[in-house]
PyMOL Python script that loads the backbone (N, CA, C, O; Angstrom):
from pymol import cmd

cmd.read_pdbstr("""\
ATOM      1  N   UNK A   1       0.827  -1.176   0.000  1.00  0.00           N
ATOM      2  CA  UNK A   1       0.000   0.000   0.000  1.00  0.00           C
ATOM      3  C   UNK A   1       0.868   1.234   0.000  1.00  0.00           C
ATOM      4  O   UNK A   1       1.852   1.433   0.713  1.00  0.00           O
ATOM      5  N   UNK A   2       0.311   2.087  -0.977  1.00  0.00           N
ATOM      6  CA  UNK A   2       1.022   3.580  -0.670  1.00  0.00           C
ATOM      7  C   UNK A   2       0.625   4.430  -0.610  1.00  0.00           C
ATOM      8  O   UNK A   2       1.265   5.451  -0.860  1.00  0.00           O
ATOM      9  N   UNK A   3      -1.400   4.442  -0.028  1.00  0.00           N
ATOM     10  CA  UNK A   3      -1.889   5.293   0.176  1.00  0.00           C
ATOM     11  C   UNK A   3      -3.234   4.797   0.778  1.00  0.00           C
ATOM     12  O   UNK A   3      -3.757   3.767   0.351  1.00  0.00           O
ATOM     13  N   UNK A   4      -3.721   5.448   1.653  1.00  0.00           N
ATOM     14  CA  UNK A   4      -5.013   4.651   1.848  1.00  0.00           C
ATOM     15  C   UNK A   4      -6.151   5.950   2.505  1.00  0.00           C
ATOM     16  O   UNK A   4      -5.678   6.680   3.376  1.00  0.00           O
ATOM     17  N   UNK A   5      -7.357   6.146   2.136  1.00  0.00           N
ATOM     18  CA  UNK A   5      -7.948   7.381   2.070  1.00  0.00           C
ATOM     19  C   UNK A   5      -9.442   6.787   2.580  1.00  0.00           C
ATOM     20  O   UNK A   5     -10.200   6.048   1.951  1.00  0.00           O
ATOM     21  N   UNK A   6      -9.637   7.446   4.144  1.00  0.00           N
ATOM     22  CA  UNK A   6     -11.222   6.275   4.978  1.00  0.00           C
ATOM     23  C   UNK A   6     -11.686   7.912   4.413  1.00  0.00           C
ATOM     24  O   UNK A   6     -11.080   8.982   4.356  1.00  0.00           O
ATOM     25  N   UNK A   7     -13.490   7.336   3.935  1.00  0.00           N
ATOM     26  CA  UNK A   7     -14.592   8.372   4.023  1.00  0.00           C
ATOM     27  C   UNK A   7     -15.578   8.036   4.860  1.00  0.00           C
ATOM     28  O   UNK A   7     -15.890   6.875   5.125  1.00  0.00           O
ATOM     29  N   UNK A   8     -16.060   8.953   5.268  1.00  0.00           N
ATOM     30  CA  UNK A   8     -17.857   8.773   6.255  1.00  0.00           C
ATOM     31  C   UNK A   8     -18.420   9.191   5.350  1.00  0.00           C
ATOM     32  O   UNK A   8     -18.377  10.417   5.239  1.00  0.00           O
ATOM     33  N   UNK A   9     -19.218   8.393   4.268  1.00  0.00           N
ATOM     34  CA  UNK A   9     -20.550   8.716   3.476  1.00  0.00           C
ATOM     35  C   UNK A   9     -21.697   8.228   3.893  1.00  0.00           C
ATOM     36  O   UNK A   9     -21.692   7.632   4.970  1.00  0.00           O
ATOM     37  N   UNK A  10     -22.706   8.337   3.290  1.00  0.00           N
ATOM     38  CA  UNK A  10     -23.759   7.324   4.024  1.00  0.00           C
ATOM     39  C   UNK A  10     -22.946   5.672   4.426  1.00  0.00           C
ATOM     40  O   UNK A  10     -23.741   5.024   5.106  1.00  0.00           O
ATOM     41  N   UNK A  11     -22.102   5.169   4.270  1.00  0.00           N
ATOM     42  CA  UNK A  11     -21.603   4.251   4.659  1.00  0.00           C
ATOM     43  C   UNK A  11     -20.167   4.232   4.512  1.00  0.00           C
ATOM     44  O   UNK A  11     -19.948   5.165   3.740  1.00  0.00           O
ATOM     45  N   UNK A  12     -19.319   3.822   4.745  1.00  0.00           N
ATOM     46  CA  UNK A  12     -17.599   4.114   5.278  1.00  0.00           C
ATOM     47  C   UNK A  12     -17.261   3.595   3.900  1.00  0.00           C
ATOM     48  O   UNK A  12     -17.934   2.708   3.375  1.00  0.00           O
ATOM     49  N   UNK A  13     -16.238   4.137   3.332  1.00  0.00           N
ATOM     50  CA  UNK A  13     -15.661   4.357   2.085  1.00  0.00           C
ATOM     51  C   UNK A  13     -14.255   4.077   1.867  1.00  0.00           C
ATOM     52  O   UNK A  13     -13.677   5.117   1.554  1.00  0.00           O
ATOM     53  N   UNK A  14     -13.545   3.154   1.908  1.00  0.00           N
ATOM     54  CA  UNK A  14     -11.695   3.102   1.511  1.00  0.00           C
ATOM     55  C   UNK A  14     -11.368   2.737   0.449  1.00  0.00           C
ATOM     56  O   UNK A  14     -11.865   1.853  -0.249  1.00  0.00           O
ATOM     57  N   UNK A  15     -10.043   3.753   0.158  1.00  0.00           N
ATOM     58  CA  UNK A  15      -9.614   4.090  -1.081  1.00  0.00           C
ATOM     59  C   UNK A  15      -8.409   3.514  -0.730  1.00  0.00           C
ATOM     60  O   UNK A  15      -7.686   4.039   0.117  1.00  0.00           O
ATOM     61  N   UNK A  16      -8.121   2.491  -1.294  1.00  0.00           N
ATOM     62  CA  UNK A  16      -6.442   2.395  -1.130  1.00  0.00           C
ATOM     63  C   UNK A  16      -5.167   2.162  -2.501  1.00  0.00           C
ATOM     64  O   UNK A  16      -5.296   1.192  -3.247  1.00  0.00           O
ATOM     65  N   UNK A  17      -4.248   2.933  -2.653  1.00  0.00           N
ATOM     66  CA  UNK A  17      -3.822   3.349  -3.800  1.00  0.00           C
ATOM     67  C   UNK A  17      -2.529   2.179  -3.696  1.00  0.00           C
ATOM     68  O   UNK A  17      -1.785   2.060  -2.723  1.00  0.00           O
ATOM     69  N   UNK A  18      -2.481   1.479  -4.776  1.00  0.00           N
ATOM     70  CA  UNK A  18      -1.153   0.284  -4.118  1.00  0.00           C
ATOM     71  C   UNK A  18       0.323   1.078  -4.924  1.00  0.00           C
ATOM     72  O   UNK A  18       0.314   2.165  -5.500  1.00  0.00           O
ATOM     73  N   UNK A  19       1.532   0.136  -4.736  1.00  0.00           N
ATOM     74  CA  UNK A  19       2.921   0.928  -4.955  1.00  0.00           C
ATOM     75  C   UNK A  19       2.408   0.742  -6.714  1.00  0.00           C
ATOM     76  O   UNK A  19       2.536   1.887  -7.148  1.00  0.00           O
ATOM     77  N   UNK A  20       2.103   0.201  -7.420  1.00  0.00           N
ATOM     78  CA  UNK A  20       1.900   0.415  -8.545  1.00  0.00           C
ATOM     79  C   UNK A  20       1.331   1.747  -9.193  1.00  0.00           C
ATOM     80  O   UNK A  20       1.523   2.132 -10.346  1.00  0.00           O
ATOM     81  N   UNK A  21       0.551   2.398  -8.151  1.00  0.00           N
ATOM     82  CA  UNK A  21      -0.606   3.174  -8.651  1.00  0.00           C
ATOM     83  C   UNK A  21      -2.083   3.254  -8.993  1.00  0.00           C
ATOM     84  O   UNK A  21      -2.874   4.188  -9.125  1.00  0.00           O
ATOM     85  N   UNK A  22      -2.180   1.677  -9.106  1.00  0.00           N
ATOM     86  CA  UNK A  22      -3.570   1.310  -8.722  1.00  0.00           C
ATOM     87  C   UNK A  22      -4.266   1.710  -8.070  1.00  0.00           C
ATOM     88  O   UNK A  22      -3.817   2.213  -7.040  1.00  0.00           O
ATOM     89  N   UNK A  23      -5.760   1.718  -8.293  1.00  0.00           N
ATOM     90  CA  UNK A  23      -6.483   2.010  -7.104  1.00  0.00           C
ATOM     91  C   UNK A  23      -7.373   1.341  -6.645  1.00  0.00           C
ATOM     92  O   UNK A  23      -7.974   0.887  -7.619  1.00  0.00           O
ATOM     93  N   UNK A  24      -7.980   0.887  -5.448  1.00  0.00           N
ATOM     94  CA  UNK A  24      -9.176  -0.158  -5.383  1.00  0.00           C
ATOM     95  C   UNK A  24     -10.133   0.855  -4.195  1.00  0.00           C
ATOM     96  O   UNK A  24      -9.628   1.693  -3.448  1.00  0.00           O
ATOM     97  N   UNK A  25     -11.096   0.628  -4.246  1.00  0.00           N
ATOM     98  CA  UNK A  25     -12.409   0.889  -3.196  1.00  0.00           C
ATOM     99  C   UNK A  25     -12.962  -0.567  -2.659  1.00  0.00           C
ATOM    100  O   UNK A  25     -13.081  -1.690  -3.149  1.00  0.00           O
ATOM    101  N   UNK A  26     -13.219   0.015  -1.471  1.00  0.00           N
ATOM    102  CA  UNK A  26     -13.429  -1.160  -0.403  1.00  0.00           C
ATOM    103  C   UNK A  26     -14.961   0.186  -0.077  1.00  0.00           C
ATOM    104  O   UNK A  26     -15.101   1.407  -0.151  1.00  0.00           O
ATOM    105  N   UNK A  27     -15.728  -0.905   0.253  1.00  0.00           N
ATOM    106  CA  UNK A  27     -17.563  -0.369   0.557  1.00  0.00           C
ATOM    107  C   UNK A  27     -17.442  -1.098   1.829  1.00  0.00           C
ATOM    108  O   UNK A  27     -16.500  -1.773   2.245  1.00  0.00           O
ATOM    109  N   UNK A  28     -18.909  -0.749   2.521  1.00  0.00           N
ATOM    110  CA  UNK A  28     -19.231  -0.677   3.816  1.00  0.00           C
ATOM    111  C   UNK A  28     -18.587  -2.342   4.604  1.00  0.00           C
ATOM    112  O   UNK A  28     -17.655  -2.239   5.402  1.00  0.00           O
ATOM    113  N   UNK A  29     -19.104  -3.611   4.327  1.00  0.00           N
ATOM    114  CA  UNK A  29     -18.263  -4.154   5.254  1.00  0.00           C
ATOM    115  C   UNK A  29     -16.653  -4.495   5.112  1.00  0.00           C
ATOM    116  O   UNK A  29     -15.814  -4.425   6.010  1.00  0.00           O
ATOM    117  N   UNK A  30     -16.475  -4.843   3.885  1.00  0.00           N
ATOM    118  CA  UNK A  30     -15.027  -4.641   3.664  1.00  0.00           C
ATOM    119  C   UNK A  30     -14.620  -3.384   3.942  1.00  0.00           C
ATOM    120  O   UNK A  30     -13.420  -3.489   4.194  1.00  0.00           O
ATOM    121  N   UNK A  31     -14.920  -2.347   4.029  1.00  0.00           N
ATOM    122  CA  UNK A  31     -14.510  -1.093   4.402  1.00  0.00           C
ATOM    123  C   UNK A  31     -14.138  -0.826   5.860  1.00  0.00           C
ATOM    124  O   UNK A  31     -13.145  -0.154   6.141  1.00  0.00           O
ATOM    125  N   UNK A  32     -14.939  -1.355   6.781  1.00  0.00           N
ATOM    126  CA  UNK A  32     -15.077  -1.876   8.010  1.00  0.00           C
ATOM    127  C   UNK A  32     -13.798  -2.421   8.482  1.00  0.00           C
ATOM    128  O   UNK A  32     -12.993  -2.017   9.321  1.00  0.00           O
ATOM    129  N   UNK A  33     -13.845  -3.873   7.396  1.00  0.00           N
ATOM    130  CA  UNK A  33     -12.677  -5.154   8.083  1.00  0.00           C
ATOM    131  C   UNK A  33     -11.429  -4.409   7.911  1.00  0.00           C
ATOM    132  O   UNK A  33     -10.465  -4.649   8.638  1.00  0.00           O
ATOM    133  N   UNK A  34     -11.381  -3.318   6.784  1.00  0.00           N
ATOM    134  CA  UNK A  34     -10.159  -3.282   6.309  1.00  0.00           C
ATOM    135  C   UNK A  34      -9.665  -1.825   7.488  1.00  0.00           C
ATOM    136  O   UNK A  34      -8.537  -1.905   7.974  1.00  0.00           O
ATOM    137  N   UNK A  35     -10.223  -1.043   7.730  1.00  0.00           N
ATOM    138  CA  UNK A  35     -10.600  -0.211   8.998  1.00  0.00           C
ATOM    139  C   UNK A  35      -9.297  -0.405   9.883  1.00  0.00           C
ATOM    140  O   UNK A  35      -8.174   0.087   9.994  1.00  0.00           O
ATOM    141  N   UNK A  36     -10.533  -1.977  10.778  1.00  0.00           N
ATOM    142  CA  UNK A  36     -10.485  -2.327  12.065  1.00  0.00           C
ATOM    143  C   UNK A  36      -8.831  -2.607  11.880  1.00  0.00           C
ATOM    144  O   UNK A  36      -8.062  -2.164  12.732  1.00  0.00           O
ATOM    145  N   UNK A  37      -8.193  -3.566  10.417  1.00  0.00           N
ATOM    146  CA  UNK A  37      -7.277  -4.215  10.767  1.00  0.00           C
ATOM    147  C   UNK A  37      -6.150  -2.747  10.501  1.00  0.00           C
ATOM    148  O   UNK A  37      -5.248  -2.686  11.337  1.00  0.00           O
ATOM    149  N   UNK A  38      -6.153  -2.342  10.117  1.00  0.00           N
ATOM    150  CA  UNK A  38      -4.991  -0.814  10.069  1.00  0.00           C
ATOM    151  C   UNK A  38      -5.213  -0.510  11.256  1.00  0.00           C
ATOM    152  O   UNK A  38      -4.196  -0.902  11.829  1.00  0.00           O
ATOM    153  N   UNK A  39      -6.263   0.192  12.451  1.00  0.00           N
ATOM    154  CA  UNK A  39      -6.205   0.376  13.593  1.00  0.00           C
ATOM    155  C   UNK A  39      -5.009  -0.408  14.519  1.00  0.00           C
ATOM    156  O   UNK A  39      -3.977   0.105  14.951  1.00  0.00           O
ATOM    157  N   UNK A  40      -5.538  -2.016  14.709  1.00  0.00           N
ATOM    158  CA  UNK A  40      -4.827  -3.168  15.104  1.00  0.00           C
ATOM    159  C   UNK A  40      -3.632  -3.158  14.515  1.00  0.00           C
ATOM    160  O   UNK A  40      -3.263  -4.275  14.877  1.00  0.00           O
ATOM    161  N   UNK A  41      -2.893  -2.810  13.986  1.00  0.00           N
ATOM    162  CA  UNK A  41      -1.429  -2.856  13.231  1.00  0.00           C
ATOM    163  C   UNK A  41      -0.704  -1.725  13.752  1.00  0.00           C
ATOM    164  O   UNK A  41       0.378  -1.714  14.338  1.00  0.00           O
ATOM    165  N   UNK A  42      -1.709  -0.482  13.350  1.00  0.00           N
ATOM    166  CA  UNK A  42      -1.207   0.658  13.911  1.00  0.00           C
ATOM    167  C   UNK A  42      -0.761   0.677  15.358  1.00  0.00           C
ATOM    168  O   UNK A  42       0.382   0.983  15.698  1.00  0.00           O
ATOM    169  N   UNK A  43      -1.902   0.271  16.335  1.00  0.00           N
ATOM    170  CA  UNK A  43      -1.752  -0.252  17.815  1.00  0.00           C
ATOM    171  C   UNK A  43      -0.809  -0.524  18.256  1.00  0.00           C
ATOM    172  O   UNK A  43      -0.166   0.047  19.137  1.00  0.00           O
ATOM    173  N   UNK A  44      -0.494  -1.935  17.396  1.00  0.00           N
ATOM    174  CA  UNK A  44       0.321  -2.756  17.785  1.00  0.00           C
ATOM    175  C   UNK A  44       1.883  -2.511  17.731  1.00  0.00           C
ATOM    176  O   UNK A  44       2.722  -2.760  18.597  1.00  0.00           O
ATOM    177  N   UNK A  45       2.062  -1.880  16.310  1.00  0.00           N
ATOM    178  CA  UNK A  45       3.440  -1.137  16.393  1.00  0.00           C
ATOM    179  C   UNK A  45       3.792  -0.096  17.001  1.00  0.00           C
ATOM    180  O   UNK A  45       4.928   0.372  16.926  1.00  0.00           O
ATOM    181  N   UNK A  46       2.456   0.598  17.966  1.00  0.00           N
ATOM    182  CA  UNK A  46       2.688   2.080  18.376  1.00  0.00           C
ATOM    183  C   UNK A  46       3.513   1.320  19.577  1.00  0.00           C
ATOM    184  O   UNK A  46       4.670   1.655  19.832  1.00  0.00           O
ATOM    185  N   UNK A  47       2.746   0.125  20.400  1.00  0.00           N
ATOM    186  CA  UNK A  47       3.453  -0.729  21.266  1.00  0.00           C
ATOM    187  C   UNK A  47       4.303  -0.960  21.199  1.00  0.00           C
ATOM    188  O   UNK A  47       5.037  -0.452  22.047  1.00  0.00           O
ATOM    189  N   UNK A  48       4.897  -1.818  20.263  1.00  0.00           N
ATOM    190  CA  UNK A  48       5.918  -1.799  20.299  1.00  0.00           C
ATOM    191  C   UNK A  48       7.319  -1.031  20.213  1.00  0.00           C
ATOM    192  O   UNK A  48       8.457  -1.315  20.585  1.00  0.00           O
ATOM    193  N   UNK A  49       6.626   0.289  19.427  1.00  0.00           N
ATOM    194  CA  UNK A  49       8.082   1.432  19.701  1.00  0.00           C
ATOM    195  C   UNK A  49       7.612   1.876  21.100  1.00  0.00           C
ATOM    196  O   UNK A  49       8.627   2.403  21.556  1.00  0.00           O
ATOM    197  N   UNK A  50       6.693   1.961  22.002  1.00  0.00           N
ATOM    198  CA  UNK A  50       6.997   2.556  23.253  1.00  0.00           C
ATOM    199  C   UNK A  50       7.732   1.471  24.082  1.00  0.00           C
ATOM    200  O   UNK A  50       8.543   1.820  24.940  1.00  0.00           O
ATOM    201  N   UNK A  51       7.534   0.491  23.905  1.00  0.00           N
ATOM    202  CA  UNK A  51       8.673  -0.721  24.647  1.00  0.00           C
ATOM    203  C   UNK A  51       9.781  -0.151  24.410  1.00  0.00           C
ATOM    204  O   UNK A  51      10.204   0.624  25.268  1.00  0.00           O
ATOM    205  N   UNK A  52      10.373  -0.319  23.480  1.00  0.00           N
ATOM    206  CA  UNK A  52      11.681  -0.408  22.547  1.00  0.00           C
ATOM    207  C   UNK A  52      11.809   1.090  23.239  1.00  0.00           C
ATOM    208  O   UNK A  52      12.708   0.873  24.052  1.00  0.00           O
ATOM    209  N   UNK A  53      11.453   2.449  23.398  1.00  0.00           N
ATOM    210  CA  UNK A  53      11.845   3.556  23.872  1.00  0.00           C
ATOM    211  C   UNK A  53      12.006   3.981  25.352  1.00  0.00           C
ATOM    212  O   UNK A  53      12.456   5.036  25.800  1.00  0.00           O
ATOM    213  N   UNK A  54      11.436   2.698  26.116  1.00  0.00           N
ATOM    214  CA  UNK A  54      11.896   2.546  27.702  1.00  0.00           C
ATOM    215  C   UNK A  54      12.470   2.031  27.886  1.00  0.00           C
ATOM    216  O   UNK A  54      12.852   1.989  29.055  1.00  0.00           O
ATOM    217  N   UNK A  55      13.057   1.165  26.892  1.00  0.00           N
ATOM    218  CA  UNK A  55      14.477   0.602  27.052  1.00  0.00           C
ATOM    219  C   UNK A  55      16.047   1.178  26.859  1.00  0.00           C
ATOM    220  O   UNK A  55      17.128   1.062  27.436  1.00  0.00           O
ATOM    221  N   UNK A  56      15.582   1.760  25.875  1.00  0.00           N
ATOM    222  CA  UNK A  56      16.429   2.989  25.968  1.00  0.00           C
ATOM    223  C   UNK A  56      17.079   3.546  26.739  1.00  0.00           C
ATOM    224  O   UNK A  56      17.654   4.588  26.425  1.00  0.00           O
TER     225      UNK A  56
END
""", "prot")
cmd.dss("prot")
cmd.show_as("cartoon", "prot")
cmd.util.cbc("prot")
cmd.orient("prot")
């Protein structure tokens, strides 16, 4: 991925642009799954650099 763009329309909207340039749309429940799992990734690595920075 090298771009990814959430909307609130009448139902949640993702745009995600890949390293090619492509583009795909994801609609309301795939829009959702694909959401939740960037949140959870995001999370998870935010975790892990605050570990890694009290170790420090």
């Amino acid at each position: 991925m090298r771009q990814i763009q959430f909307e609130e329309l009448p139902s949640r909207v993702v745009v995600v642009t890949w390293q090619n340039g492509d583009k795909q749309i994801f609609f309301g429940e795939d829009a959702v799954a694909l959401i939740k799992a960037i949140e959870n990734t995001t999370t998870s690595i935010n975790k892990q650099c605050s570990c890694q920075q009290r170790k420090l």
